[in-house]
BALOBA-1460 file (C-alpha; in Angstrom, 3 decimals):
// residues 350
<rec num="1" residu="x" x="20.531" y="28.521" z="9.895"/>
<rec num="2" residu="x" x="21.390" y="24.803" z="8.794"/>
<rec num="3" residu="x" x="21.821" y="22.265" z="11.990"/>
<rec num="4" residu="x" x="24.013" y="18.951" z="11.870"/>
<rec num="5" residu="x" x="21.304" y="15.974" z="10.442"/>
<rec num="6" residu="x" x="19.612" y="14.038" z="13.347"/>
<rec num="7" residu="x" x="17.183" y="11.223" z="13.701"/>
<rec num="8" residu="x" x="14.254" y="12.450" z="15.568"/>
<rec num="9" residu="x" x="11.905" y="9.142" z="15.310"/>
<rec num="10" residu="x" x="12.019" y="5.795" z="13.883"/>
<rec num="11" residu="x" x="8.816" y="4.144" z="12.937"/>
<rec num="12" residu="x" x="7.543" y="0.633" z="11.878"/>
<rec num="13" residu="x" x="4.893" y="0.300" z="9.254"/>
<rec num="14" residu="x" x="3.299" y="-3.066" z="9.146"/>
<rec num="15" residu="x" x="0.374" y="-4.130" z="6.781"/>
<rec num="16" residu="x" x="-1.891" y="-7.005" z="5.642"/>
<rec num="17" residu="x" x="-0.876" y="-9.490" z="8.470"/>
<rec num="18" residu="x" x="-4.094" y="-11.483" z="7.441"/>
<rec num="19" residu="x" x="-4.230" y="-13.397" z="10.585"/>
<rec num="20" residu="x" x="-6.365" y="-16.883" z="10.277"/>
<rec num="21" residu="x" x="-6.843" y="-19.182" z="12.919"/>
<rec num="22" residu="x" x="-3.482" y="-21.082" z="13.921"/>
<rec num="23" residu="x" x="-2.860" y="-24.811" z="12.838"/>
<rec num="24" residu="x" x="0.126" y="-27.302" z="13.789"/>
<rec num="25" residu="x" x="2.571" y="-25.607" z="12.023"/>
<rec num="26" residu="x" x="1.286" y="-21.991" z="13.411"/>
<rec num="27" residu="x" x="0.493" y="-20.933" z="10.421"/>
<rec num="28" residu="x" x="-3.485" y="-19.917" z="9.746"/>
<rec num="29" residu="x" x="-6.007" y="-23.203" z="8.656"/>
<rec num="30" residu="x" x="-6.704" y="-22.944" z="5.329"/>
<rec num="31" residu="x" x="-10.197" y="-24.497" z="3.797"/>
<rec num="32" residu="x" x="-9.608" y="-27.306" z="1.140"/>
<rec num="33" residu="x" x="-12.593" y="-24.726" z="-0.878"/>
<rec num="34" residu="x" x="-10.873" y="-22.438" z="-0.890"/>
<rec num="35" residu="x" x="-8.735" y="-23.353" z="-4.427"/>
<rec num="36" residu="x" x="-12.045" y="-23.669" z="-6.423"/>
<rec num="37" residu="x" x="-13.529" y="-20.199" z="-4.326"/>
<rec num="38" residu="x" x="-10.372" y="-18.338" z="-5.831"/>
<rec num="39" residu="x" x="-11.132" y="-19.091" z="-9.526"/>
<rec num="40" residu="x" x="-14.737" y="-16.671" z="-8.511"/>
<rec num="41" residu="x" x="-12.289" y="-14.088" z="-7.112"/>
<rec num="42" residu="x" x="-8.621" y="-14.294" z="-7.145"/>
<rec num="43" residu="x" x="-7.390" y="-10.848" z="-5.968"/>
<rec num="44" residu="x" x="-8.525" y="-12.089" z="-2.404"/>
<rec num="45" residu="x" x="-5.282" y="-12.865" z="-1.306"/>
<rec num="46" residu="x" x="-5.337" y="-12.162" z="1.711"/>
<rec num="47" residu="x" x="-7.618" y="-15.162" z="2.371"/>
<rec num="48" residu="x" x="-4.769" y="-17.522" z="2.424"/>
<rec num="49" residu="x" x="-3.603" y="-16.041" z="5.841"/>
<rec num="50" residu="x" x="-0.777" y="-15.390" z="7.904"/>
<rec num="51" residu="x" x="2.652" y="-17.487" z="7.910"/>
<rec num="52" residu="x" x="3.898" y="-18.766" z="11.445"/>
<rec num="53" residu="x" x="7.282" y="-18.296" z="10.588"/>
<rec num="54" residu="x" x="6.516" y="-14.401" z="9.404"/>
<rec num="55" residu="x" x="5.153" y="-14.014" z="13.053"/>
<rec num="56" residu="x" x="8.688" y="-15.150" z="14.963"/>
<rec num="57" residu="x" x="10.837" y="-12.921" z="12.354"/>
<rec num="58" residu="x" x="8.624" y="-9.718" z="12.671"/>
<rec num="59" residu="x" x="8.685" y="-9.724" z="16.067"/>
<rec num="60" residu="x" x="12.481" y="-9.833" z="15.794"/>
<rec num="61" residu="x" x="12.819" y="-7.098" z="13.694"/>
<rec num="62" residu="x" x="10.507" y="-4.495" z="15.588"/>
<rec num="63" residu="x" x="12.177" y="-5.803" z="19.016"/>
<rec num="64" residu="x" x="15.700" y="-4.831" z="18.102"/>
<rec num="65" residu="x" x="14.391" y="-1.794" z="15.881"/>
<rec num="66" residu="x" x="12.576" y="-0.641" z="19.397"/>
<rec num="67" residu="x" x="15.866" y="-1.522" z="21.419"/>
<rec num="68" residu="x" x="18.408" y="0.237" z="19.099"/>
<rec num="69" residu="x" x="15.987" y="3.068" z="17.661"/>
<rec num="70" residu="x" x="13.044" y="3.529" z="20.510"/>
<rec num="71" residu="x" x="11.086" y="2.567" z="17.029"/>
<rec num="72" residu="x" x="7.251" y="3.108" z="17.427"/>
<rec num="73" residu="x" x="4.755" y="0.530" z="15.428"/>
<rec num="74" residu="x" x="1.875" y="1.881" z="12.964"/>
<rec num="75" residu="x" x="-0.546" y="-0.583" z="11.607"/>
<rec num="76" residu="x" x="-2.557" y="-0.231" z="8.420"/>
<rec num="77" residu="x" x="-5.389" y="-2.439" z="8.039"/>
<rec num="78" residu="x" x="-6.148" y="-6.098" z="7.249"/>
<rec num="79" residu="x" x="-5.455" y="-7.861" z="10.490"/>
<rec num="80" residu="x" x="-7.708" y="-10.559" z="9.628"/>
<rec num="81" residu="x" x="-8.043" y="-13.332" z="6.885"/>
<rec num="82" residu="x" x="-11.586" y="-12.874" z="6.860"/>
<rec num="83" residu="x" x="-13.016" y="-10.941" z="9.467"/>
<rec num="84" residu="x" x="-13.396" y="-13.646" z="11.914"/>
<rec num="85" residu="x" x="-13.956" y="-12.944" z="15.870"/>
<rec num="86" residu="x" x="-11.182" y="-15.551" z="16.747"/>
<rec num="87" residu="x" x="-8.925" y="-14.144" z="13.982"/>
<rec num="88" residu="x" x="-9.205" y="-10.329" z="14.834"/>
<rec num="89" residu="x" x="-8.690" y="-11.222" z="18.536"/>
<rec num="90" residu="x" x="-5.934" y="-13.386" z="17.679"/>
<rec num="91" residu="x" x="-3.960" y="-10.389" z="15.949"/>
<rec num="92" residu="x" x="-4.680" y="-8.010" z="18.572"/>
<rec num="93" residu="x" x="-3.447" y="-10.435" z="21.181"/>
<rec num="94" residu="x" x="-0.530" y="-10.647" z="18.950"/>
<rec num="95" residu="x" x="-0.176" y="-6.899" z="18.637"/>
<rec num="96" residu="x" x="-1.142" y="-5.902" z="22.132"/>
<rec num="97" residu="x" x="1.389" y="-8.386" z="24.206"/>
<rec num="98" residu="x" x="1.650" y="-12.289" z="23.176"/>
<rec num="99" residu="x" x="0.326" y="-15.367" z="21.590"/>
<rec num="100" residu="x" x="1.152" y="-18.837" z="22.140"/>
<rec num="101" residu="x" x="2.507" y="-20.988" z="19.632"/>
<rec num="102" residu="x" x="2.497" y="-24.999" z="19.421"/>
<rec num="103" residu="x" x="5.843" y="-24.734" z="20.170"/>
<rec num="104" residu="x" x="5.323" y="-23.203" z="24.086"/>
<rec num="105" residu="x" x="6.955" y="-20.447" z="22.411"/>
<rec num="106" residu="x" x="5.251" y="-17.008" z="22.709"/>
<rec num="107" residu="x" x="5.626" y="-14.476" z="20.288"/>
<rec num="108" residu="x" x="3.975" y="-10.497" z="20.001"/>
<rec num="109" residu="x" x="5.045" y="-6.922" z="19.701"/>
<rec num="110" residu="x" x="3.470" y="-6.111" z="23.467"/>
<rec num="111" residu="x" x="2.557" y="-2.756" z="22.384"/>
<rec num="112" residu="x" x="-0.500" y="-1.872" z="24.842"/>
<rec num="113" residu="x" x="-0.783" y="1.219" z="23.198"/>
<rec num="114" residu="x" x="-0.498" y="0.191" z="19.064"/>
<rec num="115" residu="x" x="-4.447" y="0.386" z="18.712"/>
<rec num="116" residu="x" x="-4.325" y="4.200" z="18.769"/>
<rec num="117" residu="x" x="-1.779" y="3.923" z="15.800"/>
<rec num="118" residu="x" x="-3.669" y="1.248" z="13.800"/>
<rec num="119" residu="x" x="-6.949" y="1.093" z="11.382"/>
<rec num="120" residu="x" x="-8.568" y="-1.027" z="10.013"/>
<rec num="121" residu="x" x="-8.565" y="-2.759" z="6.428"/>
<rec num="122" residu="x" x="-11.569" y="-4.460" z="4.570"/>
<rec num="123" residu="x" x="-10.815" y="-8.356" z="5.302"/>
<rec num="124" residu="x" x="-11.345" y="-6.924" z="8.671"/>
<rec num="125" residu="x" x="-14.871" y="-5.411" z="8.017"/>
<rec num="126" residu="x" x="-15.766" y="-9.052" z="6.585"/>
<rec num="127" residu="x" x="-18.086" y="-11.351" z="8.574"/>
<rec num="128" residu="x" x="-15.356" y="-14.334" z="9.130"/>
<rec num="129" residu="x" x="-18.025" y="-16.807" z="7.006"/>
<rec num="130" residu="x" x="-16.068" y="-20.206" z="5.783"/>
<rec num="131" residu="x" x="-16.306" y="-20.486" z="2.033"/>
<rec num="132" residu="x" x="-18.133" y="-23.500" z="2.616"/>
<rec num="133" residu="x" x="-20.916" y="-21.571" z="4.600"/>
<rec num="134" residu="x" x="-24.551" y="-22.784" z="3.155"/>
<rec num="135" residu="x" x="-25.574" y="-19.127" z="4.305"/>
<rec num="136" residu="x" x="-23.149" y="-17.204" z="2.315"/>
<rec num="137" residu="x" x="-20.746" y="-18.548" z="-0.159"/>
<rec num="138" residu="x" x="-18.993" y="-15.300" z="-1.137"/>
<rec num="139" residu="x" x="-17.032" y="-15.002" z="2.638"/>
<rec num="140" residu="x" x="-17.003" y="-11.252" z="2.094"/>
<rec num="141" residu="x" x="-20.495" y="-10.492" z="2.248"/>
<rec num="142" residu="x" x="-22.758" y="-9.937" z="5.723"/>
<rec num="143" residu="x" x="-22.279" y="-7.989" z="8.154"/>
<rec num="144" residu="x" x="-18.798" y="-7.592" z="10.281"/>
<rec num="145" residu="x" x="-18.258" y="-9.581" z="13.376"/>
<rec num="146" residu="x" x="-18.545" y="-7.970" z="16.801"/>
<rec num="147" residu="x" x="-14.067" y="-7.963" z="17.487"/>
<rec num="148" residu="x" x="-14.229" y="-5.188" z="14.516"/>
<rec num="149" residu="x" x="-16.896" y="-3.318" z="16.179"/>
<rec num="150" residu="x" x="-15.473" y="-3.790" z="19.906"/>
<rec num="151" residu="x" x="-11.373" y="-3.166" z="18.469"/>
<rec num="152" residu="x" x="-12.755" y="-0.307" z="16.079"/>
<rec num="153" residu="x" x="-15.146" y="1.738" z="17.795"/>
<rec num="154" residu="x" x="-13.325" y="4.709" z="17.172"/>
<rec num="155" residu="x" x="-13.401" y="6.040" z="13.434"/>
<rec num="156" residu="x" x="-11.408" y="7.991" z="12.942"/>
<rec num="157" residu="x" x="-9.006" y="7.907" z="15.285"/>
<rec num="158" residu="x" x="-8.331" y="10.991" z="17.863"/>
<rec num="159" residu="x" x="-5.021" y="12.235" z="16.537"/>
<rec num="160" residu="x" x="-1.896" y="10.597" z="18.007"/>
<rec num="161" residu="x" x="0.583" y="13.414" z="19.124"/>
<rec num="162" residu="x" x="4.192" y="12.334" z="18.939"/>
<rec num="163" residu="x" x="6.381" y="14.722" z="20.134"/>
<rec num="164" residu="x" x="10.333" y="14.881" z="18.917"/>
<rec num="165" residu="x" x="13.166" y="15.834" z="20.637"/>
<rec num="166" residu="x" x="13.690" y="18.827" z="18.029"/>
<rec num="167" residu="x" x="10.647" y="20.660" z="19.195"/>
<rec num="168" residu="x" x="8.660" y="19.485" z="16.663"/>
<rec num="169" residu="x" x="5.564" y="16.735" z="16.417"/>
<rec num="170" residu="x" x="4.109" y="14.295" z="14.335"/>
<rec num="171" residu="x" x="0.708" y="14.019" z="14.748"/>
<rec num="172" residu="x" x="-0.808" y="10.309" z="13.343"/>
<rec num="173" residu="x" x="-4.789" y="10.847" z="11.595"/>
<rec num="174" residu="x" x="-6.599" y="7.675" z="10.747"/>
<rec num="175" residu="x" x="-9.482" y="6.544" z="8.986"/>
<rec num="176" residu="x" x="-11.557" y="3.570" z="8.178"/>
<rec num="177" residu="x" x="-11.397" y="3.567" z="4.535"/>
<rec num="178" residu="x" x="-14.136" y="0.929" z="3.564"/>
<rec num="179" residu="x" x="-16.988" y="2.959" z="6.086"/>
<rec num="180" residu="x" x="-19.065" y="3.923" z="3.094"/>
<rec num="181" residu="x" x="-18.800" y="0.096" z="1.596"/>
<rec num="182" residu="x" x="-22.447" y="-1.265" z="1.946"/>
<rec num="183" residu="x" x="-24.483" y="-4.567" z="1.261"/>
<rec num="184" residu="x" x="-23.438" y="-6.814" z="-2.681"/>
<rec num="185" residu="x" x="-22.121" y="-3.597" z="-4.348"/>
<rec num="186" residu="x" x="-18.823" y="-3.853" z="-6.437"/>
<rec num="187" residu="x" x="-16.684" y="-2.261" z="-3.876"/>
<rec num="188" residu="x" x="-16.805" y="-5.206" z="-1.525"/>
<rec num="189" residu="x" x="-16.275" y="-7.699" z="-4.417"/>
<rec num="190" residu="x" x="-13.066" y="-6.153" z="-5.564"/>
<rec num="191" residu="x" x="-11.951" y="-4.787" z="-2.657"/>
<rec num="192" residu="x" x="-12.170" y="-0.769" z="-3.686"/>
<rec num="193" residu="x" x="-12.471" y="2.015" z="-0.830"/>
<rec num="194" residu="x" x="-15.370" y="4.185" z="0.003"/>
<rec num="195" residu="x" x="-14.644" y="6.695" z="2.462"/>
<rec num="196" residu="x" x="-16.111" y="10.308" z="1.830"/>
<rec num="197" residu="x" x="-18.310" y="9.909" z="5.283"/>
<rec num="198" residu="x" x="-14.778" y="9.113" z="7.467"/>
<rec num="199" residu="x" x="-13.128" y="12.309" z="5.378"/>
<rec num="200" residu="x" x="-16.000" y="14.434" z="6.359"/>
<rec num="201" residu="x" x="-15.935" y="13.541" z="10.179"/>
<rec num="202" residu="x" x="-11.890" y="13.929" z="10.287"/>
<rec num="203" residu="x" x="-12.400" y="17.542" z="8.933"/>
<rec num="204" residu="x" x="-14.794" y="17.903" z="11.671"/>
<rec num="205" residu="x" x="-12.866" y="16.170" z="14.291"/>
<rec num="206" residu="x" x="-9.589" y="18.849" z="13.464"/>
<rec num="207" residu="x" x="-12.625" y="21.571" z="13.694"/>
<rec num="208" residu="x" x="-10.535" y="23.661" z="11.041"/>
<rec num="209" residu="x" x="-7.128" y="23.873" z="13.458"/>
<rec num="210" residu="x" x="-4.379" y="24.931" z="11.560"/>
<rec num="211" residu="x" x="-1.380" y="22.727" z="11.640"/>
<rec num="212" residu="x" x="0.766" y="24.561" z="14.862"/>
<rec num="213" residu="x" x="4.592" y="25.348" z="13.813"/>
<rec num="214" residu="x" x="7.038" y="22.443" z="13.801"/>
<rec num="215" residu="x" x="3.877" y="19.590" z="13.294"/>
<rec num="216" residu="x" x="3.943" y="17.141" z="10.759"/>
<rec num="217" residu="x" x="0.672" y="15.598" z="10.218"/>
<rec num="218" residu="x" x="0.380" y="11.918" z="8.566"/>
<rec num="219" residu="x" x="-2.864" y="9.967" z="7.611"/>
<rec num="220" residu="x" x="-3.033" y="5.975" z="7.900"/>
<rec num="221" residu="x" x="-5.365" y="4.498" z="5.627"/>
<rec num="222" residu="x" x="-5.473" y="1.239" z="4.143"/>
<rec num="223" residu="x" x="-6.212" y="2.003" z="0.765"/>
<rec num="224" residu="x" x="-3.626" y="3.477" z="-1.814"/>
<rec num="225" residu="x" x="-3.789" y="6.257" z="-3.566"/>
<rec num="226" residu="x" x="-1.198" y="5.262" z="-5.658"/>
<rec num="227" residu="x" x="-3.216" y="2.592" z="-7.621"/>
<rec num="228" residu="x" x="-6.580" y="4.262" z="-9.490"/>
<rec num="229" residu="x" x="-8.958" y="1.336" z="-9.222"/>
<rec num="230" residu="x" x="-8.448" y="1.512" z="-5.355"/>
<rec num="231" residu="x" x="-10.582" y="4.335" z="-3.972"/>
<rec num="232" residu="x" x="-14.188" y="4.634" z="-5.775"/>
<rec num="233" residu="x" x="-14.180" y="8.488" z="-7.335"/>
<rec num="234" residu="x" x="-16.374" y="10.557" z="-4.762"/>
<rec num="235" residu="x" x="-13.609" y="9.381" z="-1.980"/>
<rec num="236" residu="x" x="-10.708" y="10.138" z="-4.259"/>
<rec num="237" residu="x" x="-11.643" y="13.619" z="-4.617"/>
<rec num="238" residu="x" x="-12.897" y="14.607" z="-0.979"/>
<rec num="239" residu="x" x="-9.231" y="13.735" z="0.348"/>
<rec num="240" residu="x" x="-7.469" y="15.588" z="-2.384"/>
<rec num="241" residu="x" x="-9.196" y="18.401" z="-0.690"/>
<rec num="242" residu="x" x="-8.856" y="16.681" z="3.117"/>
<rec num="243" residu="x" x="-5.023" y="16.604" z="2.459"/>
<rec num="244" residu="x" x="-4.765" y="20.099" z="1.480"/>
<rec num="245" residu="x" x="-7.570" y="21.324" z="3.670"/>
<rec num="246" residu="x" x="-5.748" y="19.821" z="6.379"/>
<rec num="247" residu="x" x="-1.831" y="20.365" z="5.673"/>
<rec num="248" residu="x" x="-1.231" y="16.708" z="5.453"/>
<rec num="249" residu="x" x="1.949" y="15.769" z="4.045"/>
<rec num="250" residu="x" x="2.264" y="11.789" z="4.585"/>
<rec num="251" residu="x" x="0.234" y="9.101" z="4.140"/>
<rec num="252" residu="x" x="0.929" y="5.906" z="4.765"/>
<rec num="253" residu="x" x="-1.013" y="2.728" z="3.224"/>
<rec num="254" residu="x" x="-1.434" y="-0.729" z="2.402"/>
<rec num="255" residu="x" x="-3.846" y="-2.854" z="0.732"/>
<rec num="256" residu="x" x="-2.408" y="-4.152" z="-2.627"/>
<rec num="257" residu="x" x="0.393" y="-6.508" z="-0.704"/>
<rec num="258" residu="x" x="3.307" y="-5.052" z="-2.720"/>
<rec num="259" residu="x" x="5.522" y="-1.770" z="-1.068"/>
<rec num="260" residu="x" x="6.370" y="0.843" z="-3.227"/>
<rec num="261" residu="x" x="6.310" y="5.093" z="-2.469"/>
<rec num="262" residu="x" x="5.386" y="8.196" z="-4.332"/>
<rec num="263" residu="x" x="4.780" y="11.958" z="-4.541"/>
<rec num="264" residu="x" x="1.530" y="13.143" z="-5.262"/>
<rec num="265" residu="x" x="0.982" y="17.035" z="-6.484"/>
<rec num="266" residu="x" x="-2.305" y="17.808" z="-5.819"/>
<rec num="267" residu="x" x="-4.178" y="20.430" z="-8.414"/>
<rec num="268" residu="x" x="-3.937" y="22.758" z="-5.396"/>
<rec num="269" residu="x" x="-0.179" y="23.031" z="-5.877"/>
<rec num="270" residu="x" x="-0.020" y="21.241" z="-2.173"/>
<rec num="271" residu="x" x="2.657" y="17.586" z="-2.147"/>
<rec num="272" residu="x" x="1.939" y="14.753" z="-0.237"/>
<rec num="273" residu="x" x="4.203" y="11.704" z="0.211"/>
<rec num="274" residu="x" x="2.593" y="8.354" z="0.019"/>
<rec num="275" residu="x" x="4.400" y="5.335" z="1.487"/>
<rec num="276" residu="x" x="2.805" y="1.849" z="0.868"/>
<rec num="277" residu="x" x="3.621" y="-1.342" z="2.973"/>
<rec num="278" residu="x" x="3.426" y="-4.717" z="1.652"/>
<rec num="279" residu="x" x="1.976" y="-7.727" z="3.180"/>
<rec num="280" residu="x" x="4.283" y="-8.170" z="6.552"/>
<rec num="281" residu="x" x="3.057" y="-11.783" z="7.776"/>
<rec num="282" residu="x" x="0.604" y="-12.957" z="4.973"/>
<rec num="283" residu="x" x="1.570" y="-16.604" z="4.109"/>
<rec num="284" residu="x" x="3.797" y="-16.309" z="0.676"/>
<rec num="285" residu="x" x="3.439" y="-20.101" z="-0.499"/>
<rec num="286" residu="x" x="0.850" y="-21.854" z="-1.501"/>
<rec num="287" residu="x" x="-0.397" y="-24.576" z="0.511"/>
<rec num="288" residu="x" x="0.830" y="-27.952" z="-0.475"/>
<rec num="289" residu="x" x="-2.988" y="-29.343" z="-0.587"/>
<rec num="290" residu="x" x="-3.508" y="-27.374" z="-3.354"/>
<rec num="291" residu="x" x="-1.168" y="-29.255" z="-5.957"/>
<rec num="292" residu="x" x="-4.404" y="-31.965" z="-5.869"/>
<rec num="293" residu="x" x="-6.453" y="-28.795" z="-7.227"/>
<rec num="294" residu="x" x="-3.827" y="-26.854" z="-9.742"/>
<rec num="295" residu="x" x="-5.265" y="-23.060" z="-10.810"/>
<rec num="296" residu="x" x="-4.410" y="-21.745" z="-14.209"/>
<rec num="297" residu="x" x="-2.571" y="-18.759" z="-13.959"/>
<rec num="298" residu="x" x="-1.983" y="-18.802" z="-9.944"/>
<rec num="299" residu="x" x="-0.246" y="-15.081" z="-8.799"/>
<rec num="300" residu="x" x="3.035" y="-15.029" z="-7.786"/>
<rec num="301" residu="x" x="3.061" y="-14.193" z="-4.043"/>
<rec num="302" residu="x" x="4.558" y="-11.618" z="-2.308"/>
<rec num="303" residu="x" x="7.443" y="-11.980" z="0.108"/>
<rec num="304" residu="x" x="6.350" y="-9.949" z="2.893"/>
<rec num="305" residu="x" x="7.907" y="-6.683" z="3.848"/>
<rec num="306" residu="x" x="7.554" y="-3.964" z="6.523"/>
<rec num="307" residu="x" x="8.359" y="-0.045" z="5.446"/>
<rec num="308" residu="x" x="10.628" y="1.763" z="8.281"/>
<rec num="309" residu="x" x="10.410" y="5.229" z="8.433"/>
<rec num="310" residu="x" x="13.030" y="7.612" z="10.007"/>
<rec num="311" residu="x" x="12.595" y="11.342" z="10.583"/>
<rec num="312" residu="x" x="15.147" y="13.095" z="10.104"/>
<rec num="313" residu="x" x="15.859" y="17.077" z="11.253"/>
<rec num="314" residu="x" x="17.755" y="18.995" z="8.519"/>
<rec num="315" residu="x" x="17.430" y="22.695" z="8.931"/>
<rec num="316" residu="x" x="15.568" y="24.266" z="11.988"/>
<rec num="317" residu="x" x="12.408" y="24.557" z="10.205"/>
<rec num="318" residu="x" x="12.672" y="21.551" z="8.010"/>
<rec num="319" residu="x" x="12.891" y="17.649" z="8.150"/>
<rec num="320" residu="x" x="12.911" y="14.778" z="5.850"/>
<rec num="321" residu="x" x="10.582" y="11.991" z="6.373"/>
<rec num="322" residu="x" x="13.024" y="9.083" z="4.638"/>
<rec num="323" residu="x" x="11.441" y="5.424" z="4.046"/>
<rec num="324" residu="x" x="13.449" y="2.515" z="4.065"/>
<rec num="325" residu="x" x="11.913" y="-1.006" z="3.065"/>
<rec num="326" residu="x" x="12.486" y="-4.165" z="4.317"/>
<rec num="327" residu="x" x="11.735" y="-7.711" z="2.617"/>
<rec num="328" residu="x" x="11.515" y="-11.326" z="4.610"/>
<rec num="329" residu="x" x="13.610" y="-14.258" z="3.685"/>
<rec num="330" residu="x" x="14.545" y="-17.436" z="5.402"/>
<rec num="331" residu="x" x="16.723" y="-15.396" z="7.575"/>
<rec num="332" residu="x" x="14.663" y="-12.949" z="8.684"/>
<rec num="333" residu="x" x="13.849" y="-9.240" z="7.602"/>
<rec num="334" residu="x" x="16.617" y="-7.272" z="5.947"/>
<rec num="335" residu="x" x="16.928" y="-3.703" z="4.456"/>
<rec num="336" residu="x" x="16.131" y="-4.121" z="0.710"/>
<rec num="337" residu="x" x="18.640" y="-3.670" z="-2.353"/>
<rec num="338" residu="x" x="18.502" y="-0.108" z="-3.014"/>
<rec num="339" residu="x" x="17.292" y="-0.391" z="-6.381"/>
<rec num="340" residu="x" x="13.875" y="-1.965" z="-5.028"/>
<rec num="341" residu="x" x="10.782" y="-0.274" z="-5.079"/>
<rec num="342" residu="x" x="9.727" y="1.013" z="-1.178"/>
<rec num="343" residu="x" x="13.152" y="3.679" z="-0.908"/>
<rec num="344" residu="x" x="11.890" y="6.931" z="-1.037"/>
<rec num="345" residu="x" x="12.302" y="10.546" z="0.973"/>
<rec num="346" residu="x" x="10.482" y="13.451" z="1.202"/>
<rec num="347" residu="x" x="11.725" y="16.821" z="2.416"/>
<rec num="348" residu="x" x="8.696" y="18.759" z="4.401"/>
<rec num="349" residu="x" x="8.871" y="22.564" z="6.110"/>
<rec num="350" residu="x" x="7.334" y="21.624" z="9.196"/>
């Protein structure tokens, strides 16, 4: 029997904020090196950090999405520039309730419970070296910093029950999907996922429950699916199987700093709806410094976006998961023109 449409839930996916350490301006310090570092590696991106201004308008957005919508905030990896203790604390202060600015202002989503609904990325799994360290000069290599270890304990996460006013559920998964990444090895140089030992022990967490009538189940992970290069081979193919294994139908990612969504039919004949966030608060400029030190062939940056999800009831055994995304201009975060990559839907018997 078909039932008038209804939100059920609103939620706010945020990526990338690449947090550094704050300067005059509040946005992060970034090393004079760090120009003539890139030319080694320039896909690090996120080493040019967060933007102060990105900070102020985010929190905008998720504090009238919350008011208007009861929206609920999911995180997906890369809170740091580069792993630093004073940067990961600084984004979970940020996260968790406020932050100063130089301003006296104080911004934050003051979300005491967001660390259940966020994992982590690799810049966070990076030891917060400068580029100008004599004991490593490639700042993603050592060991991670004790914030990741003391924030991230827990991986994976203990499922996140939502319940909806329809009787139904989501339930949020996560994963740490650079566990497996170890010592020099080409994953941690270009930034590719390695995660079969986080699939096994979320398999093992569920202990083979089925997914209960009226549950939605949706995996955070930082790295996409979408792109191939992302997720090293082994990992690719254990969570094909951990996605049909476990009746997942979302997951939600970030990672390559652009949003975008697709459908993914796995050989087993099972769908899954990937939903990608861009960077939300990485800085989107370049630094003025580094006209002294032009780069041939510098990216374009981002603009930074969030992904808003709504949930949607449209029959009684059936809802559509519906993605909306939203880009950051001078004026803050608006909806994006509907011919931008990010809109997507996905229609799921729950």
């Amino acid at each position: 029997m078909q039932t008038s449409r209804r939100r059920l839930a609103t939620f706010v996916h945020i990526s990338d904020l690449h947090f550094g350490e704050l300067d005059a301006q509040d946005d992060a310090q970034v090393e004079s090196a760090v120009p003539w570092w890139w030319r080694l590696l320039p896909l690090c991106k996120g080493y040019l950090g967060h933007h102060g201004v990105a900070l102020r308008q985010l929190d905008d957005l998720i504090g009238l999405l919350h008011e208007e919508e009861q929206a609920v905030v999911l995180v997906t990896g890369d809170l740091s520039a580069n792993g630093g203790e004073r940067q990961v604390n600084l984004s979970m202060n940020y996260l968790r309730s406020t932050i100063a600015l130089t301003t006296n202002v104080r911004t934050g989503l003051n979300d005491v419970e967001i660390l259940s609904r966020t994992i982590p990325g690799n810049h966070d799994h990076w030891p917060g070296f400068s580029v100008l360290s004599p004991v490593n000069p490639l700042p993603m290599l050592g060991p991670s910093t004790y914030a990741f270890s003391n924030l991230f304990w827990e991986r994976p996460k203990a499922p996140y029950p939502y319940p909806l006013v329809s009787g139904h559920r989501v339930t949020f998964l996560g994963i740490d999907t650079d566990a497996d990444v170890q010592g020099i090895s080409f994953e941690r140089l270009f930034a590719q996922g390695s995660f079969e030992s986080q699939l096994k022990d979320l398999r093992s967490q569920l202990g083979g429950i089925d997914r209960l009538a009226g549950e939605v189940r949706v995996l955070l992970l930082h790295h996409s699916l979408i792109e191939a290069s992302c997720i090293d081979d082994t990992s690719r193919k254990e969570l094909a199987e951990t996605l049909q294994d476990c009746r997942i139908s979302v997951i939600l990612t970030g990672h390559t700093h652009d949003p975008i969504v697709a459908t993914h039919q796995l050989s087993s004949g099972w769908s899954v709806f990937e939903a990608r966030c861009g960077t939300s608060t990485q800085r989107d400029f370049y630094p003025p410094e580094w006209q002294k030190v032009p780069l041939p062939d510098m990216p374009e940056l981002e603009a930074n976006s969030v992904l808003v999800h709504r949930i949607y009831q449209v029959a009684r055994n059936t809802v559509q998961w519906r993605t909306t995304p939203y880009v950051r201009s001078d004026q803050g975060f608006t909806v994006a023109d509907p011919s931008a990559p990010g809109h997507g839907q996905m229609t799921i018997t729950a």
